[in-house]
VOGU-3710 file (C-alpha; in Angstrom, 3 decimals, decimal comma):
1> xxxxxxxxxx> -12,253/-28,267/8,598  -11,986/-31,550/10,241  -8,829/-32,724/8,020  -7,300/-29,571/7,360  -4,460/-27,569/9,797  -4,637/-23,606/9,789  -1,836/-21,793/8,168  1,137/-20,494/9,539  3,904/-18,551/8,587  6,590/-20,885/8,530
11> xxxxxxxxxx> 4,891/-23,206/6,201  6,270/-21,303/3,020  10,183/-22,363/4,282  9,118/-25,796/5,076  7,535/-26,219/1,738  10,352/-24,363/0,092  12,350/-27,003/1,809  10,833/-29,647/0,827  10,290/-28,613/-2,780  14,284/-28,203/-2,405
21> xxxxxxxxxx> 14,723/-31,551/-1,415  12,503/-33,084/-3,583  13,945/-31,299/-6,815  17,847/-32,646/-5,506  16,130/-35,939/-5,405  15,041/-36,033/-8,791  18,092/-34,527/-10,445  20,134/-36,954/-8,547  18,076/-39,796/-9,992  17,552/-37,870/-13,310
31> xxxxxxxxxx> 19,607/-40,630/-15,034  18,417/-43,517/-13,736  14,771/-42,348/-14,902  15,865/-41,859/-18,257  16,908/-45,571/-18,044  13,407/-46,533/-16,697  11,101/-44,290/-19,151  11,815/-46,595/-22,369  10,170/-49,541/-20,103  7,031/-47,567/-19,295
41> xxxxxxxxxx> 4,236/-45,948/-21,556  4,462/-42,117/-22,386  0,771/-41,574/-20,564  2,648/-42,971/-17,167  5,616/-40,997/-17,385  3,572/-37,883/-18,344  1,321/-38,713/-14,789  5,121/-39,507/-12,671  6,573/-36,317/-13,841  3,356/-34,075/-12,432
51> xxxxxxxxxx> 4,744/-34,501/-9,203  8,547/-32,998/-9,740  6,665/-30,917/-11,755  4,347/-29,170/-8,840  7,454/-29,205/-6,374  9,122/-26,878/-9,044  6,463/-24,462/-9,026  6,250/-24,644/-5,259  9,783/-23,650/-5,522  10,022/-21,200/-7,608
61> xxxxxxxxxx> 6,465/-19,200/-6,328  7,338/-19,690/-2,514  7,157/-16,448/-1,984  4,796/-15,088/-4,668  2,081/-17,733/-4,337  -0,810/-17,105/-2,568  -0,767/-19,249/0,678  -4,074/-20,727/-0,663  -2,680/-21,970/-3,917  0,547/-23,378/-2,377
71> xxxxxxxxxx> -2,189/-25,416/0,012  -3,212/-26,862/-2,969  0,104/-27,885/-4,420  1,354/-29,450/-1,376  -1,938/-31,797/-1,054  -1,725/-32,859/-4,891  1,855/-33,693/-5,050  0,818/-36,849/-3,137  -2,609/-37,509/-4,645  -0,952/-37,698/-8,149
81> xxxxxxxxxx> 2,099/-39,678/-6,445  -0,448/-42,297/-5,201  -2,147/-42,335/-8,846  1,379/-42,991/-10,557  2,387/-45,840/-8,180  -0,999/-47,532/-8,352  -0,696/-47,456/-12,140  3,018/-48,142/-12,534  2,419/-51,912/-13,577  -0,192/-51,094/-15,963
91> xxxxxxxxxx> 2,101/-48,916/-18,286  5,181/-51,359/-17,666  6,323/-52,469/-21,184  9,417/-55,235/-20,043  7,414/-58,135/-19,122  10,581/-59,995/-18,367  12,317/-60,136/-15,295  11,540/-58,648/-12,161  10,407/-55,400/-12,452  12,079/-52,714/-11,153
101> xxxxxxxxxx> 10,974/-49,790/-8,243  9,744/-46,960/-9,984  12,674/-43,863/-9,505  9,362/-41,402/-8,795  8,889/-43,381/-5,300  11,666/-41,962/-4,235  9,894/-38,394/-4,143  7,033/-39,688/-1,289  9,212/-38,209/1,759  9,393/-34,838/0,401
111> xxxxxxxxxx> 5,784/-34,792/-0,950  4,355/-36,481/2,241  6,406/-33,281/4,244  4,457/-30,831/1,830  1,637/-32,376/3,043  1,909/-32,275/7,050  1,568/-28,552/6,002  -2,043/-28,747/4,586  -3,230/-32,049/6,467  -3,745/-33,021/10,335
121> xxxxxxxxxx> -0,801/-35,742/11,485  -3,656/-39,061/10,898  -4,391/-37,988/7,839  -0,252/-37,263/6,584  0,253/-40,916/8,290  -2,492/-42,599/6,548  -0,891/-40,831/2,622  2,887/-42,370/4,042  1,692/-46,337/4,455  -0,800/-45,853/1,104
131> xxxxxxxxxx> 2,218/-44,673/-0,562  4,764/-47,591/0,587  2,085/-49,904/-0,104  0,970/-48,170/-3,868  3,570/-50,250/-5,684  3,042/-53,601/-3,712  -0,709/-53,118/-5,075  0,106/-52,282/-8,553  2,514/-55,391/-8,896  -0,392/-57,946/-7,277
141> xxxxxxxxxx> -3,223/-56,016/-9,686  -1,340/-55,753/-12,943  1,390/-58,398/-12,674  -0,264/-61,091/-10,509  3,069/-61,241/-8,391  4,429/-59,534/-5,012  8,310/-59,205/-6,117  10,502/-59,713/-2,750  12,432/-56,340/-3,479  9,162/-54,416/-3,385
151> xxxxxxxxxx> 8,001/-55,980/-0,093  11,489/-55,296/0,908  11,416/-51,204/0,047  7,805/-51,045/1,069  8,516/-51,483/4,447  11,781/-49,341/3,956  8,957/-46,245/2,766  6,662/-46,641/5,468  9,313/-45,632/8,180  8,620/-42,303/6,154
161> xxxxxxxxxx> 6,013/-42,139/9,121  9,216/-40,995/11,328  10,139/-38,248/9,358  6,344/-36,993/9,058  6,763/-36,670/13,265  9,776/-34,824/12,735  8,237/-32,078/10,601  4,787/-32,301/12,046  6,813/-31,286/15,765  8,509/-28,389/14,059
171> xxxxxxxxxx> 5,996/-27,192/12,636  3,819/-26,824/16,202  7,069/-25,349/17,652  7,016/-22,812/14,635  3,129/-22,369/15,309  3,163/-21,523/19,308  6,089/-18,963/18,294  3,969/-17,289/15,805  1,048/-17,004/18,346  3,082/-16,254/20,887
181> xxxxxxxxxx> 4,180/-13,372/18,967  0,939/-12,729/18,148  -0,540/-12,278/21,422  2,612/-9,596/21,936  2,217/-7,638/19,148  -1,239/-7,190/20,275  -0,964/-6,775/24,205  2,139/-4,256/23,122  -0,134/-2,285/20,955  -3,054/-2,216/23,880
191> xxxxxxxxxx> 0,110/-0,945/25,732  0,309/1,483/23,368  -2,988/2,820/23,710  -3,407/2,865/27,492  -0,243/5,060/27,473  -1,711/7,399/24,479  -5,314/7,562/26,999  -3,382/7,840/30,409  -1,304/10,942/28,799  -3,820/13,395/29,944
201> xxxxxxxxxx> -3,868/12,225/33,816  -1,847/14,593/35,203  -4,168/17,055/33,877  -6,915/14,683/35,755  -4,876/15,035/38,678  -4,635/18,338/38,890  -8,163/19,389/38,567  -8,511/16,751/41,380  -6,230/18,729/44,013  -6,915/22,342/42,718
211> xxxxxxxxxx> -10,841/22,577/42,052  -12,481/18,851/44,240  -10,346/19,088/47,149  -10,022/22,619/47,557  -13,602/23,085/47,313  -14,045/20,716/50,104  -11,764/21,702/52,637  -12,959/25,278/52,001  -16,446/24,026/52,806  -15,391/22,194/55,589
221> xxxxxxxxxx> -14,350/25,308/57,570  -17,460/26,405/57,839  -20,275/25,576/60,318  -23,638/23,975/59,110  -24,521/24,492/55,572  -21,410/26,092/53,442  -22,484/29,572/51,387  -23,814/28,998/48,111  -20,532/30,414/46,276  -18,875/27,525/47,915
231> xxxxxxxxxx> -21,667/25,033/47,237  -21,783/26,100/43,666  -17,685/26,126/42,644  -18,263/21,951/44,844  -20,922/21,144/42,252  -18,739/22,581/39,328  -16,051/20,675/40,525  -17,945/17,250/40,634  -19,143/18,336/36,802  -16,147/18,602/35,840
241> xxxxxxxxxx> -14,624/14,981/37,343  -17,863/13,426/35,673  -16,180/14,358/32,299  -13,340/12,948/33,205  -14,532/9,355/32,282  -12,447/9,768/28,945  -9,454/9,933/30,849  -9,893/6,906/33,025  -11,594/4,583/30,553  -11,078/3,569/27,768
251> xxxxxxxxxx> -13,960/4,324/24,875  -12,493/0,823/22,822  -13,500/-1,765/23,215  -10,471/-4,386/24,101  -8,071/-5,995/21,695  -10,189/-9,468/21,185  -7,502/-12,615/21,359  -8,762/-15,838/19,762  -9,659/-18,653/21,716  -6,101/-20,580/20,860
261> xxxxxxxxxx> -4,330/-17,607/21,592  -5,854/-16,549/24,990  -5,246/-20,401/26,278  -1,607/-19,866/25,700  -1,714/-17,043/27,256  -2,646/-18,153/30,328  -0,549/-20,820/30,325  2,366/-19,108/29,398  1,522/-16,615/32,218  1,480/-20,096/34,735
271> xxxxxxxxxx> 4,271/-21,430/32,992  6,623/-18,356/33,880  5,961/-18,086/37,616  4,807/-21,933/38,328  6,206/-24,271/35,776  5,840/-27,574/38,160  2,203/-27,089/38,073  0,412/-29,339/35,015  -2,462/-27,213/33,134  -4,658/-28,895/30,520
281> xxxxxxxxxx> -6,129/-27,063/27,854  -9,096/-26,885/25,922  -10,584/-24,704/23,620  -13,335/-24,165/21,209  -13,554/-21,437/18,165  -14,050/-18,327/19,769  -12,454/-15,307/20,577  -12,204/-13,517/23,763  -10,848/-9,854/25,256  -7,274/-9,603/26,132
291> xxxxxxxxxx> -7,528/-7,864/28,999  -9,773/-10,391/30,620  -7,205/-13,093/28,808  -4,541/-11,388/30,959  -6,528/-10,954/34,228  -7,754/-14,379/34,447  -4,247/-15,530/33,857  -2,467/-13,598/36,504  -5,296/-14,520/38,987  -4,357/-18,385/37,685
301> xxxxxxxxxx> -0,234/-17,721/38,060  -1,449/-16,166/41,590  -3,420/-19,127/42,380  -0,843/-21,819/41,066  2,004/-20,164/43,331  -0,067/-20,585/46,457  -0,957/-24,458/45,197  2,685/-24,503/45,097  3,971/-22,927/48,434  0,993/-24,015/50,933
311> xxxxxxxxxx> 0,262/-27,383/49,521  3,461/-28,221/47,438  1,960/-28,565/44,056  -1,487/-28,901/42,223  -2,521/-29,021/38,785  -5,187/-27,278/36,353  -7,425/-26,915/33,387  -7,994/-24,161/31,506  -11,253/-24,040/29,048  -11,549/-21,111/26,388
321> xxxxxxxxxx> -14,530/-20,331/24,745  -16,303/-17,711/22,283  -16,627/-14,875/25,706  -15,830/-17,591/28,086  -12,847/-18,566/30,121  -12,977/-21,345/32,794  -9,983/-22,207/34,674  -9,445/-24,430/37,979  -6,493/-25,086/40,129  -6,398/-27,617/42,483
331> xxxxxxxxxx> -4,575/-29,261/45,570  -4,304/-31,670/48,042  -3,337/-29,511/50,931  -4,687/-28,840/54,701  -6,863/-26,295/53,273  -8,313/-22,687/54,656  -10,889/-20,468/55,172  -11,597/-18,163/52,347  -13,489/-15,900/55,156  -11,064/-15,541/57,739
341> xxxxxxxxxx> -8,104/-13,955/55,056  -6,193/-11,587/57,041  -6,544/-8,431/55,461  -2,874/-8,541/54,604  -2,833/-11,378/52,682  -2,425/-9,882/49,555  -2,644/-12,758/47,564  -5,988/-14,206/47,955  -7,486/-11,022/48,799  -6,317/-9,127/45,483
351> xxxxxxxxxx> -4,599/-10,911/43,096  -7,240/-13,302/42,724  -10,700/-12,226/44,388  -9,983/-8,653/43,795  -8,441/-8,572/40,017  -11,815/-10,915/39,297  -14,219/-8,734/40,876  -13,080/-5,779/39,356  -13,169/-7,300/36,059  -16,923/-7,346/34,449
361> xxxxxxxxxx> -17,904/-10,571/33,903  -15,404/-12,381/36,434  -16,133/-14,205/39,431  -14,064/-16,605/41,740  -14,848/-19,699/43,575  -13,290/-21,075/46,648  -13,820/-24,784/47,682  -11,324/-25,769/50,430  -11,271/-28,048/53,490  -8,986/-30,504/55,213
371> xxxxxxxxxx> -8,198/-32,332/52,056  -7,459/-30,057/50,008  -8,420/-26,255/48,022  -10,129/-25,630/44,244  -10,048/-22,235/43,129  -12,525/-21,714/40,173  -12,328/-18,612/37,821  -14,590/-17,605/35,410  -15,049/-15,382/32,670  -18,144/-14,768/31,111
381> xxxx> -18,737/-11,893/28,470  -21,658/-9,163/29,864  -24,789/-10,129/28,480  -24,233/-13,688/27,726
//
């Protein structure tokens, strides 16, 4: 949906907030309305008090709603705002005197904050300037006049655009909470699991000591071919680690992370041990498994520490597709040679090329010379 934002939890308070607000509003202005309605026809008033109208069922079903059907309140509250102020000079009755601001535009701040919960930032920006310049139109269309005081509180109601920031930034801090909780609930219950499937190893172990290696070293004491008592209890005992898969592996197949959601894992996982290092991310719909999710991003956190202590910072990208991860880190250090690793640097060695290769699907890159190292890792589901 290109003008549409997903849903998140928080949006029912924000939208009971704003319903809040924009009920206060009216009641404080209750009596100046009932001034204004004898200058206006019944049809307009009928179409200005829709909107006060929706905010009190917002407020009243904020928790009973369906989040589809509050969605739907919060994006007509300032369609049918926009309709009344367009029409306000063609129901006005007093056609003396300057005509006055309608009380009802006093509502567009709480409706346009409804909205930043149903529509992308443009489009919330684009509704705040239509409705500061609704009335302006009405007066030139139905009046043939621009009043000063309109101009004046027209620009007054487009600085509404400031408070459409301020929600639309709390609202993405709400957001990467309630993915970041997300992403724990499910790497806690894959937790869960590997305990539940690593319960049985010390059986596993065992069988390993008392039937495998005692079969072997009792073969071994014997010269040339071993009797066939002793070859048969060595073939039972390799049977019987062969079933043993179920204890080692797991039959499930991984928790699956969405493509959002395994991006902010990795940076989060960057973030924690190298937070001076920039990473840009991308991602298209998608989902991915989170153990590769995880692996790719401790190789990355491995890989972002050594930008940071050999080079003395770097920078990276991290792409997240349906079964595909990409992510680079690069710096403008002396450089190395990925072949000559000692075999006790741990880092490079296992935390990156070795958590990779172990990991189906993964591979690593290594680009470095005298001006500097790229480390590419990739993710790519089997079969694809």
């Amino acid at each position: 949906m290109m003008f549409t934002t997903p849903w998140i939890p928080g949006d029912r308070t924000i939208g009971f907030g704003a319903a809040l607000c924009g009920l206060a509003i009216a009641l404080l202005n209750a009596g100046a309305l009932v001034v204004q309605a004898a200058r206006f026809e019944a049809w307009w008033l009928a179409l200005a008090l829709a909107t006060p109208a929706l905010q009190l069922v917002a407020l009243l079903g904020w928790r009973l709603l369906p989040a589809r059907a509050l969605r739907v309140i919060w994006i007509l509250q300032p369609l049918l705002l926009l309709l009344a102020l367009v029409l306000v000079y063609a129901a006005w009755t007093d056609r003396q005197g300057e005509p006055s601001a309608p009380v009802i535009w006093l509502l567009d701040s709480t409706v346009i904050a409804a909205a930043v919960l149903v529509v992308r930032l443009q489009v919330a920006a684009a509704l705040t300037f239509l409705l500061a310049a609704a009335p302006l139109l009405s007066a030139m269309l139905f009046l043939g006049t621009l009043p000063t005081p309109l101009l004046t509180l027209g620009f007054v109601h487009a600085s509404n655009v400031i408070f459409v920031m301020l929600v639309f930034v709390v609202r993405q801090q709400l957001r990467r909470l309630s993915r970041a909780r997300t992403v724990a609930e499910k790497l806690e219950s894959e937790g869960r699991r590997a305990q539940e499937e690593s319960a049985g190893f010390p059986e596993f172990a065992r069988m390993v000591h008392d039937e495998v290696l005692a079969s072997f070293a009792t073969a071994l004491r014997f010269e040339g071919a071993p009797p066939d008592a002793v070859r048969a209890s060595a073939a039972a005992a390799l049977r019987a680690l062969g079933r043993s898969d179920a204890v080692t592996a797991g039959s499930e197949e991984s928790i699956a992370l969405a493509a959002d959601d395994a991006g902010q894992l990795i940076l989060d996982l960057v973030e924690a041990s190298s937070p001076d290092v920039p990473m840009l991310l991308s991602t298209e719909p998608g989902t991915v498994p989170a153990a590769a999710a995880e692996a790719v991003g401790l190789a990355t956190a491995e890989a972002a520490r050594n930008a940071l202590r050999h080079a003395g910072g770097g920078s990276g990208s991290v792409m997240v597709s349906d079964g595909s991860i990409r992510v680079t880190i690069s710096d403008a250090g002396g450089g190395f040679d990925p072949r000559g690793v000692p075999g006790d640097r741990f880092g490079v060695r296992e935390s990156i090329l070795g958590r990779l290769d172990g990991l189906e699907g993964g591979r690593v890159l290594i680009d470095s010379d005298g001006t500097g190292t790229s480390v590419v890792m990739r993710w790519t589901r089997p079969g694809e």
